[in-house]
BAFI-3210 file (N, C-alpha, C; in Angstrom, 3 decimals, decimal comma, padded with zeros to 6 digits):
// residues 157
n [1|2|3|4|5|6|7|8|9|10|11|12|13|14|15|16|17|18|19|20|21|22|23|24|25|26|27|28|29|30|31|32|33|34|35|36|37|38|39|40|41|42|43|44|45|46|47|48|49|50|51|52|53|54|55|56|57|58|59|60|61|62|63|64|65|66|67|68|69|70|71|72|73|74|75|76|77|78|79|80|81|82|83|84|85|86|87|88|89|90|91|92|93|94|95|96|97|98|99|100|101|102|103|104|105|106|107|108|109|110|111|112|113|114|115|116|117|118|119|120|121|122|123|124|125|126|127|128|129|130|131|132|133|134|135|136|137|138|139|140|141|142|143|144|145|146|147|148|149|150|151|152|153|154|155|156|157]
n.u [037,496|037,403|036,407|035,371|034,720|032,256|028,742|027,588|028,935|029,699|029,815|028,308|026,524|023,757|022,623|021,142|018,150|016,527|013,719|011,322|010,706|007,542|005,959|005,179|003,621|002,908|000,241|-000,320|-002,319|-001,540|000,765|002,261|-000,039|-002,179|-000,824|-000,723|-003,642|-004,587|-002,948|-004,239|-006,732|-005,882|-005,261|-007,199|-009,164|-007,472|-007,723|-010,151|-010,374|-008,501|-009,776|-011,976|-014,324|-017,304|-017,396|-018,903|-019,763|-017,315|-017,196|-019,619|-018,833|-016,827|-017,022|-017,722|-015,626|-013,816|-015,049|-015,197|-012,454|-011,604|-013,094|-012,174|-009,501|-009,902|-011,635|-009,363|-007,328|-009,105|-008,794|-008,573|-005,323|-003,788|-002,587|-000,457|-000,012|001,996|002,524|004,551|003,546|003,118|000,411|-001,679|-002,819|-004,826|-005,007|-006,020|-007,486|-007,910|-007,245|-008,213|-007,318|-005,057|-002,744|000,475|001,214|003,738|004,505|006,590|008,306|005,517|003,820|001,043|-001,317|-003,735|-006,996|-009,561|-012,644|-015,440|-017,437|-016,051|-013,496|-010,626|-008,334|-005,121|-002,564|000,973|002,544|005,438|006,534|004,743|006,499|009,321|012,621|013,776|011,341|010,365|011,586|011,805|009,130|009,140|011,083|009,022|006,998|006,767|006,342|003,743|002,211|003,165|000,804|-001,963|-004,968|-007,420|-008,237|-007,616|-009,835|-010,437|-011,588]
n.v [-027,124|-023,574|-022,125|-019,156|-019,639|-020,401|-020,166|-019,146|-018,630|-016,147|-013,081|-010,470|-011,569|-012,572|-010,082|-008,555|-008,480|-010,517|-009,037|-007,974|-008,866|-009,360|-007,293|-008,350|-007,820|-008,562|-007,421|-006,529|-005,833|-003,160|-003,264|-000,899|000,915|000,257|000,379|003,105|004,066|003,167|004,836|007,460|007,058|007,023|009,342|011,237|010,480|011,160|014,207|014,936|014,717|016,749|018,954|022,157|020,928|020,060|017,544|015,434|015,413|014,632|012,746|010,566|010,729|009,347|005,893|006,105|007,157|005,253|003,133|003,759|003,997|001,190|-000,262|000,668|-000,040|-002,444|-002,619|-002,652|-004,618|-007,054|-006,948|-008,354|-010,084|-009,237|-009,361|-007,216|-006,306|-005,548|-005,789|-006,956|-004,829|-003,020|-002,565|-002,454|-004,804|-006,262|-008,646|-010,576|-008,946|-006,561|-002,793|000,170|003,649|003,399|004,439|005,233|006,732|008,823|009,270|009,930|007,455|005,382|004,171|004,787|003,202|004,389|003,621|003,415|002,501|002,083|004,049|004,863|005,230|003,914|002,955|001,819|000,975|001,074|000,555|001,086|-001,025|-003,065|-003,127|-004,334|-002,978|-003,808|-004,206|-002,082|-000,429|-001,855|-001,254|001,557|001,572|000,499|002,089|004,336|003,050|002,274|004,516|005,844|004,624|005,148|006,422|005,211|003,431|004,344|005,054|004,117|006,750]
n.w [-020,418|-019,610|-016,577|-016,986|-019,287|-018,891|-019,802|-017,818|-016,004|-015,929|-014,598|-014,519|-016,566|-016,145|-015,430|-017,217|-018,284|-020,768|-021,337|-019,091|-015,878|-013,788|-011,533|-007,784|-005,413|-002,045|-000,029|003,171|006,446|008,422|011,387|012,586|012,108|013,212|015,483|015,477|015,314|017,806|019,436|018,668|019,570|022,096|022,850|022,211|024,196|026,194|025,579|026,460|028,889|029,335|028,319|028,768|028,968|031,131|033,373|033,365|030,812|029,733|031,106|030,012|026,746|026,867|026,521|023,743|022,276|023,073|022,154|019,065|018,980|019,072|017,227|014,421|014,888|014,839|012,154|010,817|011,088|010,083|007,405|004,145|003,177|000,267|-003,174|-005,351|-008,883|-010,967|-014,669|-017,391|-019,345|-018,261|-016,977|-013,911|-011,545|-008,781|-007,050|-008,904|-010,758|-013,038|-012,526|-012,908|-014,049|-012,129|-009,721|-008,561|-005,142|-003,464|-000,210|002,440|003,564|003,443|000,929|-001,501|-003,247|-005,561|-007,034|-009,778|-008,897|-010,865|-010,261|-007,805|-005,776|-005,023|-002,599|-001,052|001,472|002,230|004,746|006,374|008,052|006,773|003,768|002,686|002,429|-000,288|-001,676|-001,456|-003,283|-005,745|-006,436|-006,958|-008,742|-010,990|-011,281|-012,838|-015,175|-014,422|-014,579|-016,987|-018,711|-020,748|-019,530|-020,524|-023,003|-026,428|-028,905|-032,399|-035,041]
ca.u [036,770|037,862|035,201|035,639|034,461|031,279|028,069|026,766|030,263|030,276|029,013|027,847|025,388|022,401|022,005|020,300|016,957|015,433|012,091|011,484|009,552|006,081|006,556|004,054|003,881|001,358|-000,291|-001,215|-002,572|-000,122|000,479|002,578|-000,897|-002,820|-000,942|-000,963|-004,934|-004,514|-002,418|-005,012|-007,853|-005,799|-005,354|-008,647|-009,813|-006,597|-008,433|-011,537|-010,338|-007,804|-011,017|-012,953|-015,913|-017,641|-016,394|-020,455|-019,996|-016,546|-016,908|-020,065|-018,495|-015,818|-016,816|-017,909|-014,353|-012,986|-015,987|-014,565|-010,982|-011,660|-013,590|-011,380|-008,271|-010,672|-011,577|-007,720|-006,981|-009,559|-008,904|-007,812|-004,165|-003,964|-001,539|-000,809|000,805|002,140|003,208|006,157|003,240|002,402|-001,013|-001,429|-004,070|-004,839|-005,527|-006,188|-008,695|-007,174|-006,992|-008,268|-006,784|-004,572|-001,629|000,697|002,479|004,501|004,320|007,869|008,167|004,168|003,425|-000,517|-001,747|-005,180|-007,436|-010,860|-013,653|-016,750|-017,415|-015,748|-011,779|-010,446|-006,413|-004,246|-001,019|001,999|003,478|007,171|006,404|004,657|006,776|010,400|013,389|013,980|010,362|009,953|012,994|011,167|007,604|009,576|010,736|008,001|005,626|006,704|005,662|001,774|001,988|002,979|-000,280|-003,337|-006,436|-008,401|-007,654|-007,746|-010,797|-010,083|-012,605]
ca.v [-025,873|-023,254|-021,591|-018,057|-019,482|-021,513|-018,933|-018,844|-018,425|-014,583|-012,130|-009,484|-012,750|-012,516|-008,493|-008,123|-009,212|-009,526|-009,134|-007,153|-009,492|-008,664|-006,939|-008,922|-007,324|-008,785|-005,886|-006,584|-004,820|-002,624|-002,987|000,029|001,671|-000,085|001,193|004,522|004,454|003,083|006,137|008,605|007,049|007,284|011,009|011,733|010,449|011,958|015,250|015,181|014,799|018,107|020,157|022,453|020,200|019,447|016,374|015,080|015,113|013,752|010,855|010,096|010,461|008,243|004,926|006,354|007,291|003,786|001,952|004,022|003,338|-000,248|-000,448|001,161|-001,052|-003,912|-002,815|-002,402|-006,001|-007,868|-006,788|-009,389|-009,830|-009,032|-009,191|-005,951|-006,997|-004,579|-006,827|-006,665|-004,042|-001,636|-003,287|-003,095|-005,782|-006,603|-009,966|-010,793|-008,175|-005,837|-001,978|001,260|004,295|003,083|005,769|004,933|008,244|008,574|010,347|009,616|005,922|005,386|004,018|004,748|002,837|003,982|003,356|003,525|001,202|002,426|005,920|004,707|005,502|002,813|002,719|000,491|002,063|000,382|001,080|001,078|-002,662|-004,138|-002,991|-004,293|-001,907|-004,132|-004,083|-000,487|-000,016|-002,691|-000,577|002,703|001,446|-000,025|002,827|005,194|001,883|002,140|006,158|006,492|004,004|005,638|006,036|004,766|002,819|005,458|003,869|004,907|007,189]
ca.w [-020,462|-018,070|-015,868|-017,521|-020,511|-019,346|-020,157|-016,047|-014,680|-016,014|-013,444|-015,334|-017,593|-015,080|-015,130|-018,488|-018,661|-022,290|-021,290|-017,566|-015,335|-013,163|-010,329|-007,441|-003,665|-001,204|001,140|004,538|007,075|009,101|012,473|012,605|011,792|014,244|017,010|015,219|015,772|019,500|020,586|018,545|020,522|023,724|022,434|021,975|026,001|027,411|025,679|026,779|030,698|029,786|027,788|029,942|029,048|031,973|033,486|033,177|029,548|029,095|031,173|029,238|025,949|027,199|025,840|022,437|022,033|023,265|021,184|018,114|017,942|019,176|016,324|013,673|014,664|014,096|010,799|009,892|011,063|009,762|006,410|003,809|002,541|-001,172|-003,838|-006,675|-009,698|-012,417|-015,311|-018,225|-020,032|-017,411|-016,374|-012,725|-010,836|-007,601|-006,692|-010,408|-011,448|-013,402|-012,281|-014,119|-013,398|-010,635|-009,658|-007,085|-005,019|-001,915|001,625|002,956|003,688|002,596|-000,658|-001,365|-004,132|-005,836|-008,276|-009,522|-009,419|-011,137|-009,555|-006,444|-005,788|-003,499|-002,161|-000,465|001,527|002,341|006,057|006,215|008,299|005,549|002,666|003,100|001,698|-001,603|-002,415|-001,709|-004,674|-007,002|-006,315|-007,384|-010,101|-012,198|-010,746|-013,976|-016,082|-014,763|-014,541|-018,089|-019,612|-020,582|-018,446|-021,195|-024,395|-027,026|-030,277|-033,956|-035,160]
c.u [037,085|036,647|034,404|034,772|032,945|029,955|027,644|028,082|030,265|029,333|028,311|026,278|024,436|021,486|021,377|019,212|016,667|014,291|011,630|010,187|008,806|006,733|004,978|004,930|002,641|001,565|-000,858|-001,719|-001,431|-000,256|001,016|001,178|-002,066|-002,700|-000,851|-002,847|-005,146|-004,268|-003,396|-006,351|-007,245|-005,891|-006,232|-009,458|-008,781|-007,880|-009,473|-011,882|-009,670|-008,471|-011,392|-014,362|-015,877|-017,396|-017,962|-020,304|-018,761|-016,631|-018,089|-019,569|-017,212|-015,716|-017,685|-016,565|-013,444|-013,896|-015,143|-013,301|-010,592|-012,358|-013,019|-010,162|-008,843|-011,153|-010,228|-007,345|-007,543|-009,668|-008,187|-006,474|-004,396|-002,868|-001,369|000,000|001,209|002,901|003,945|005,315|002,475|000,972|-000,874|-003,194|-003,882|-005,854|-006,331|-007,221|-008,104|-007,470|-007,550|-007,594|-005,431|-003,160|-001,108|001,610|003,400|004,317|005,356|008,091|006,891|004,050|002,120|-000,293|-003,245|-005,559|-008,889|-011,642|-014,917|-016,828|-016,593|-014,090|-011,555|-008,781|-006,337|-002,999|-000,258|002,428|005,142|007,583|006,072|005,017|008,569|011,575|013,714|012,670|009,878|010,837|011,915|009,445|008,371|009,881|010,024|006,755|005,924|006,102|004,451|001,741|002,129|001,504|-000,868|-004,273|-006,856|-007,729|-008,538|-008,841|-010,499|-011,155|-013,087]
c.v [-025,127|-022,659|-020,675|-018,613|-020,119|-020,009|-018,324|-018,812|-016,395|-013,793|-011,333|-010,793|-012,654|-011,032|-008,127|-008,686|-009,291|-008,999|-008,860|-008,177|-008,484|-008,488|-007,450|-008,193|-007,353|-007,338|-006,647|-005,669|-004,551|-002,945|-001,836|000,915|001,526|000,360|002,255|005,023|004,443|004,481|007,621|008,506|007,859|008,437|011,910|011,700|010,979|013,802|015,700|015,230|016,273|018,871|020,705|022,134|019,928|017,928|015,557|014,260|014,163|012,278|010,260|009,588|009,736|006,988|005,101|006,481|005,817|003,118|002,411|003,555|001,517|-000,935|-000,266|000,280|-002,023|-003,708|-003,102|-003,936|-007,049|-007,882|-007,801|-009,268|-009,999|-009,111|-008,198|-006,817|-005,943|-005,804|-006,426|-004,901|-002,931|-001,861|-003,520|-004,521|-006,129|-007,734|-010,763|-009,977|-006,948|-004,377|-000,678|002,464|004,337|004,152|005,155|006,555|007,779|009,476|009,661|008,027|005,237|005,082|004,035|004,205|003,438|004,281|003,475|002,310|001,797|004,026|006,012|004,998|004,460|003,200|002,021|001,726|000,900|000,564|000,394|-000,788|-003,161|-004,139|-003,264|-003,082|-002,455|-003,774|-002,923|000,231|-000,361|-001,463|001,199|002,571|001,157|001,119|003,795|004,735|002,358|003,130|006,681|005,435|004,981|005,697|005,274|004,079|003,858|004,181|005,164|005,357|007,136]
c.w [-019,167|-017,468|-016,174|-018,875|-020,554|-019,020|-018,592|-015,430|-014,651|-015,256|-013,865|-016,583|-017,392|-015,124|-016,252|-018,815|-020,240|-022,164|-019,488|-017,012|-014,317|-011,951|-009,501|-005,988|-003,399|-000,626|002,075|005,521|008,253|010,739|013,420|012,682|012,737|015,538|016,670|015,964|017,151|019,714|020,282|019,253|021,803|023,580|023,178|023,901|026,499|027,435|026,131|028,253|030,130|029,571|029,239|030,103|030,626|032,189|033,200|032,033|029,211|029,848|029,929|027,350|026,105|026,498|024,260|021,572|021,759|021,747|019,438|017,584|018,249|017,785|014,859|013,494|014,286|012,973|010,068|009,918|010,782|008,060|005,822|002,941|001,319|-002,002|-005,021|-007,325|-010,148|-013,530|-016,674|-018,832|-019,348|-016,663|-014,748|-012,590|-009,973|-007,589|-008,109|-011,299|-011,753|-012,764|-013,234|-013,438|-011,947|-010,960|-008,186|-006,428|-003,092|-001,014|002,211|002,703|003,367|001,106|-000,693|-003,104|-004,489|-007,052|-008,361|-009,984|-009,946|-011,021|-008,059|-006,780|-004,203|-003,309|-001,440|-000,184|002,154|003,509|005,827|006,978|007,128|004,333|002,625|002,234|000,182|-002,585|-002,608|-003,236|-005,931|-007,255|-007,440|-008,533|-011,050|-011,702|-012,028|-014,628|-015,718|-015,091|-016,171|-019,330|-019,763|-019,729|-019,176|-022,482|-025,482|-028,442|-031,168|-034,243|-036,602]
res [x|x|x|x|x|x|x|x|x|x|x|x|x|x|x|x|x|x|x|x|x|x|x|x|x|x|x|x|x|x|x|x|x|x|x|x|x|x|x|x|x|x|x|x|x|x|x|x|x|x|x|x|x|x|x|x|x|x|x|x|x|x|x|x|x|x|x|x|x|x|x|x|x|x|x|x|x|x|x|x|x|x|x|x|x|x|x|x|x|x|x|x|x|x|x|x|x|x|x|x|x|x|x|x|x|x|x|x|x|x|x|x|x|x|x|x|x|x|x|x|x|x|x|x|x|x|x|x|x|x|x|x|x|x|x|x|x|x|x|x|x|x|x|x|x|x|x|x|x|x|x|x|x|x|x|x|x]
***
């Protein structure tokens, strides 16, 4: 038997799925985004020495500023890593609980995921750290898949 003829030697054999598997991408929290908040704190106290506030007031509001974005990066990093799914039939779910409404869009390198829970609208975003360049492809493609479901499952009347 020559090589050519055995079914896994042919290159082209592998590229045709029958049946499109689930697309799975954990989310973590960014740290790209973390030091995004750092430098908008530091921002924020550089401004408040250059304002013509009285210097009285900005020192006082000084550690309201700090307490804030010290506080903010610590919400971002204590958040827990998650996994989305979308699977062969368009169904997204995160962390196994399925999704209603969920829409994913883009802002350059940014993938925002969201969806609704109840009356609530929650998201999830992607930073260009925690989304590598293959998975950002795989995300693009199966994102028409959720976008063209229904909101709702349509009942016969």
């Amino acid at each position: 038997m020559t090589r050519s003829s055995t079914p896994s030697s042919s290159p082209s054999g592998n590229c045709h799925r029958t049946e499109p598997l689930p697309l799975r991408l954990p989310w973590r929290p960014s740290r790209v985004l973390q030091i995004a908040l750092a430098l908008i704190g530091l921002g924020a106290g550089v401004s408040l020495w250059l304002s013509e506030m009285p210097w009285l007031i900005a020192l006082a509001a000084m550690p309201f500023v700090v307490a804030l974005t010290v506080h903010r990066i610590a919400l971002e990093r204590r958040q827990a890593s998650r996994e989305f799914v979308i699977d062969a039939g368009g169904v997204a779910s995160l962390d196994g609980q399925p999704l209603d409404a969920a829409t994913i869009r883009w802002r350059g390198p940014i993938a925002i995921l969201r969806w609704r829970a109840g009356d609530d609208t929650h998201r999830l975003l992607w930073w260009p750290d925690t989304l590598p360049p293959a998975a950002r492809r795989e995300l693009r493609l199966a994102a028409p898949a959720l976008a063209a479901r229904p909101l709702h499952e349509s009942m016969a009347p």
